[in-house]
N, C-alpha and C positions, 0 to 999 in steps of 0.2 A: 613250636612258636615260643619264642622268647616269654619268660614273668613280664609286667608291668607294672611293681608297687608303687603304690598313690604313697608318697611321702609326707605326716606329718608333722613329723619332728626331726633333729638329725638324728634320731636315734632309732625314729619308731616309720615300721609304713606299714600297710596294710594291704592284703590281696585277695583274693574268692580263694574257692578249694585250690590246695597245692596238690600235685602227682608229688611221686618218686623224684622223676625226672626235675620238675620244679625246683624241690629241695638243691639238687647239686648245681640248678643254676643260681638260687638263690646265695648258695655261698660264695658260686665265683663273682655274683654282683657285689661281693661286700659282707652280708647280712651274718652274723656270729650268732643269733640263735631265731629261732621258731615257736610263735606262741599259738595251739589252734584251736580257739574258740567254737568251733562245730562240733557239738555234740554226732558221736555216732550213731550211724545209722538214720542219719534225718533224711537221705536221700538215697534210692538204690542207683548204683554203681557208686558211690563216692568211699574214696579212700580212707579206711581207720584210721585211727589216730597211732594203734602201736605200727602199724604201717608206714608214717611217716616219723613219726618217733627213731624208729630204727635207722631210719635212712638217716635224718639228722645225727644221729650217735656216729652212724658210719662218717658222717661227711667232718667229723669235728666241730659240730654248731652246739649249741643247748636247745633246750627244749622244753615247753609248758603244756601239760593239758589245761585247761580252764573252759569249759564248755557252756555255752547259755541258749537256753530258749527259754524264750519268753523275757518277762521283766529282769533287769541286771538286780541282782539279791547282793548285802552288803560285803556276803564273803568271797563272793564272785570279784568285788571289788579291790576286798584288801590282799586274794589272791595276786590280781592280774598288780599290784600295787610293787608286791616282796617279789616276782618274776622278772619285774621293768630294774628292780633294785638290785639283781642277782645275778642275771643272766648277761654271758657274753654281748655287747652293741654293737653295731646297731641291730634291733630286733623285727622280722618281721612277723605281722599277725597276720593270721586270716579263719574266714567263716565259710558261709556260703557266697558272700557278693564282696564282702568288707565291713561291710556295716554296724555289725555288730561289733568286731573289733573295736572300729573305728569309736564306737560308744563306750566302749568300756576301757576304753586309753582314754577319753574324757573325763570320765568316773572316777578314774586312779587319777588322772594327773590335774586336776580343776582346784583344788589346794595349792596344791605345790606353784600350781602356773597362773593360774589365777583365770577366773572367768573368760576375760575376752577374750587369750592367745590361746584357749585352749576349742571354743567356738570358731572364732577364725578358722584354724588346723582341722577343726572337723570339715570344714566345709570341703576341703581337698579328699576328705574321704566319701564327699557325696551324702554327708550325713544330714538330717533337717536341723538345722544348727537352733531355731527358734524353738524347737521342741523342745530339744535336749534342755536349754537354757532352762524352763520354763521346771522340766523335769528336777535341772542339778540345783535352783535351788527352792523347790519343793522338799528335796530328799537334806537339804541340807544339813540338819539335825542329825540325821542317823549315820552320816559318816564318820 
């Protein structure tokens, strides 16, 4: 079955667990690197990350580990910040559903983009866009 990334930016989209096979679809969609936010091992049967890593090397994409559970921490942030700055575009993320991504491409990019386009854009990720808000600028200081 064909990827579905939820796009939101031209650069960035976000998707659940990738396979192998994922990966090579995702390069023929376009996609020039891979960021994967899911920590290993959060779920049995799901794919490691050197696992997909590899594939991405093979296929000619880049590629990020950045893994989160739980709260996004500031270096988590300024991680996924230098990756989004680095890495072949457009980029896609993924976690277990997206959502996570989808929050921490807020995180990194709510400066640069400024509050509402970057809310808006979550919403395409299915994200609680009022939370978040309520969140980025609570944490505003520590970025």
């Amino acid at each position: 079955m064909p990827i579905s990334p939820r796009s939101l930016s031209d650069t960035y989209a976000v998707h659940a667990q990738l396979s192998v096979a994922d990966v090579a679809q995702a390069k023929a969609q376009g996609f020039g690197s891979i960021i994967n936010n899911r920590p290993d091992g959060e779920e049995a049967g799901q794919t490691p990350a050197s696992v997909i890593a590899q594939a991405a090397r093979e296929a000619g994409m880049g590629y990020a580990y950045i893994p989160v559970a739980g709260a996004i921490a500031p270096d988590q942030v300024r991680a996924m910040q230098q990756a989004l700055e680095s890495l072949p575009q457009p980029v896609l993320a993924y976690c277990r559903s997206g959502q996570r991504s989808t929050r921490l491409w807020a995180w990194a990019m709510h400066h640069k983009l400024g509050a509402a386009k970057v809310l808006q854009a979550t919403l395409h990720g299915g994200c609680d866009s009022a939370k978040l808000e309520a969140e980025l600028r609570e944490a505003d200081g520590w970025l």
